[in-house]
C-alpha positions in Angstrom: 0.0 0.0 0.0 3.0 2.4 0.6 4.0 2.0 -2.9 0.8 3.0 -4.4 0.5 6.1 -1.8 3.3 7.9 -3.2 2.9 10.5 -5.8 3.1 9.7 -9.6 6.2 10.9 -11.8 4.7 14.0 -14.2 6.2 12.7 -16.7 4.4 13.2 -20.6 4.2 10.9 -22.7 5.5 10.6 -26.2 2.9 12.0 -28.9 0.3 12.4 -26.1 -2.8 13.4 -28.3 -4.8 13.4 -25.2 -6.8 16.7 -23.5 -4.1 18.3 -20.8 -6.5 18.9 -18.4 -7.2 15.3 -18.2 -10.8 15.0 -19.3 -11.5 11.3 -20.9 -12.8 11.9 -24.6 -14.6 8.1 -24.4 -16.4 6.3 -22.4 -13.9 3.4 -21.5 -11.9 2.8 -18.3 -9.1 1.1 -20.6 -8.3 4.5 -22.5 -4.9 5.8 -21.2 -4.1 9.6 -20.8 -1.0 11.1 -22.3 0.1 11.8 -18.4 0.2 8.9 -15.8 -2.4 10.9 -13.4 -5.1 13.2 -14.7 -4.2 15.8 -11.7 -0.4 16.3 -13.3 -0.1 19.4 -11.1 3.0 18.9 -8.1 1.6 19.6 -4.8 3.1 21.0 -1.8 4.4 17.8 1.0 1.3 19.0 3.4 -1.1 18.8 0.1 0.1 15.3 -1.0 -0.1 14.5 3.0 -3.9 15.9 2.7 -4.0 13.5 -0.6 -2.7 10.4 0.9 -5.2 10.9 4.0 -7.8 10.9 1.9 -6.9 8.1 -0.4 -6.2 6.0 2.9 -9.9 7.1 4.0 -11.0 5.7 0.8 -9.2 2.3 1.0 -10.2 2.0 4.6 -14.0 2.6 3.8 -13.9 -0.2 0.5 -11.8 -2.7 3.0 -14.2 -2.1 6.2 -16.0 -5.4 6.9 -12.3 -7.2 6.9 -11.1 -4.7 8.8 -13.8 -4.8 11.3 -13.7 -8.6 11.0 -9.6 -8.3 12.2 -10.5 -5.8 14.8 -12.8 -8.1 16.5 -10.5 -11.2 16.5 -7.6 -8.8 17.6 -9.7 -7.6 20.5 -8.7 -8.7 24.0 -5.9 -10.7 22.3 -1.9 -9.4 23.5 0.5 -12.1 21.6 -1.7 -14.1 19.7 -3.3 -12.4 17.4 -0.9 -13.5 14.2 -1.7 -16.8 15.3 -5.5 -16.4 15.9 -6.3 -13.9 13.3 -4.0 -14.7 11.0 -6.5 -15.8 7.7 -8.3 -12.3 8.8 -5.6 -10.3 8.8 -4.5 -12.4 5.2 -8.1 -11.0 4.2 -7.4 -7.7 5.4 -4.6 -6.8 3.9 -5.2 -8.5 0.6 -8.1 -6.3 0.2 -6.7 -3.1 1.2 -3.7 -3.9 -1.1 -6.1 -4.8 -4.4 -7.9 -1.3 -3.6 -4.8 0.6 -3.1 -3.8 0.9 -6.4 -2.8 4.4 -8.7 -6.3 4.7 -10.6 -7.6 4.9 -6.7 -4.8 7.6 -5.5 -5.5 9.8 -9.1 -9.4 9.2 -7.8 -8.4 10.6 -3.9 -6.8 13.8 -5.7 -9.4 14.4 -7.7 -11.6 14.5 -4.8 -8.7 16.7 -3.1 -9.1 18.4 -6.0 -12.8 19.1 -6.1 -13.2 20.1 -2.0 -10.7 23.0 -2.4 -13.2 25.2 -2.5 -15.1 23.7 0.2 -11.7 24.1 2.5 -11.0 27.5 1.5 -14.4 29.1 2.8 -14.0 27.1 5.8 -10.2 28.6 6.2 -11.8 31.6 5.7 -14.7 32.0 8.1 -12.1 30.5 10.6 -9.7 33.0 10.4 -12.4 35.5 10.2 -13.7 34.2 13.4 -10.1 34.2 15.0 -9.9 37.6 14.0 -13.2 38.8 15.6 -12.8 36.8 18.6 -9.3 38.6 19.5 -11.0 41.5 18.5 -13.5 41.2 21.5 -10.6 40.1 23.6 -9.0 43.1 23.5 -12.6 45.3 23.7 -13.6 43.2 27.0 -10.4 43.6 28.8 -9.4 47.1 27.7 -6.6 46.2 25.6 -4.7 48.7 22.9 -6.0 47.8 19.4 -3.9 46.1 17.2 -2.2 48.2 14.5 -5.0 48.6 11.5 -2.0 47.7 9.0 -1.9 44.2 10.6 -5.2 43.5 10.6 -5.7 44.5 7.0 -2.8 42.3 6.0 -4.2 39.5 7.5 -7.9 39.9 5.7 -5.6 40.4 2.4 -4.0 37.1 3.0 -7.3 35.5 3.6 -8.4 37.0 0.1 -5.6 35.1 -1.8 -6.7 31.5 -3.2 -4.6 28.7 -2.2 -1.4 27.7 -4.0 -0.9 24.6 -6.3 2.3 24.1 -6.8 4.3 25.0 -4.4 5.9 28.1 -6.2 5.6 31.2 -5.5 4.5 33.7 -8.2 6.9 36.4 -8.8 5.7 39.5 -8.0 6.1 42.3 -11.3 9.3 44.3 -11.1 8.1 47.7 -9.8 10.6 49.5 -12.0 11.6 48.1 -15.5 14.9 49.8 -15.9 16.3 48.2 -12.6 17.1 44.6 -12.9 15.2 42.3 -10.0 16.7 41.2 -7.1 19.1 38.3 -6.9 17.9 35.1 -5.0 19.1 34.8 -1.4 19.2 38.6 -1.4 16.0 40.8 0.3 16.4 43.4 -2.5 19.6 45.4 -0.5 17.1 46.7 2.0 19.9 45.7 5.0 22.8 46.4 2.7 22.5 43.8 0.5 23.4 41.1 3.3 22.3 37.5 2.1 21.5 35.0 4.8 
């Protein structure tokens, strides 16, 4: 099962004549995309971790009467369970390895895929609430405000959508005529000290 939980090489294929953003064109499972997963996008390790949770959820909802079935033989048992349970946990894991394959872990991040939108609102009204909530705090108790700036930054960030990728966007060069900033440097703010 560990083998089929990691990610999929992006990788094209040769002469790929298929759609890029992975939409199927028939109606058979057989037909092969020009890309090994129809989600060919690299993910962030704490996406691909949100991924793999929800491709083991998957595995462990198709597999659940065997392992219910081990769970129950395991129970009260220290030291011999391999003996006792061992045909169930045969069952078990057989099952959860024939489910656990790559067409399953492309299905898991489409689903990924498809509740982004789902867990960006809910980022949002949490932070929003965080932010009210100290907001209060500070009213109740008599505390100084916090600095408008801060606070305005922090709705901004909310504002942004959340990145696929893992790279940053490069922000547009202010001025033209100046070349950017080289990497490892802050722009010479602090006297052009890198790290």
């Amino acid at each position: 099962m560990a083998a089929a939980a990691q990610a999929t090489p992006i990788t094209m294929a040769s002469g790929g004549t298929g759609e890029a953003d992975g939409s199927r064109s028939g109606s058979g499972d057989e037909e092969r995309l020009p890309m090994p997963s129809r989600n060919p996008l690299p993910l962030s390790a704490s996406q691909e971790a949100q991924v793999r949770e929800v491709f083991n959820a998957r595995v462990r909802t198709l597999c659940a009467d065997e392992i219910k079935a081990f769970a129950d033989c395991a129970r009260n048992r220290t030291f011999t369970i391999p003996f006792a349970c061992r045909a169930l946990s045969h069952a078990m894991n057989s099952c959860m390895q024939a489910h656990a394959t790559p067409a399953e872990h492309d299905r898991a991040r489409e689903d990924w895929f498809a509740a982004r939108m789902t867990r960006a609102r809910e980022r949002e009204r949490k932070e929003r609430r965080k932010i009210e909530q100290e907001r209060f705090h500070r009213e109740w108790w008599g505390l100084p405000e916090r600095d408008p700036e801060a606070v305005r930054r922090e709705l901004e960030k909310l504002e942004r959508p959340e990145r696929i990728g893992g790279v940053r966007r490069r922000e547009p060069n202010p001025n033209p005529s100046s070349p950017p900033p080289a990497p490892g440097t802050d722009g010479g703010a602090k006297g052009g000290e890198g790290r």
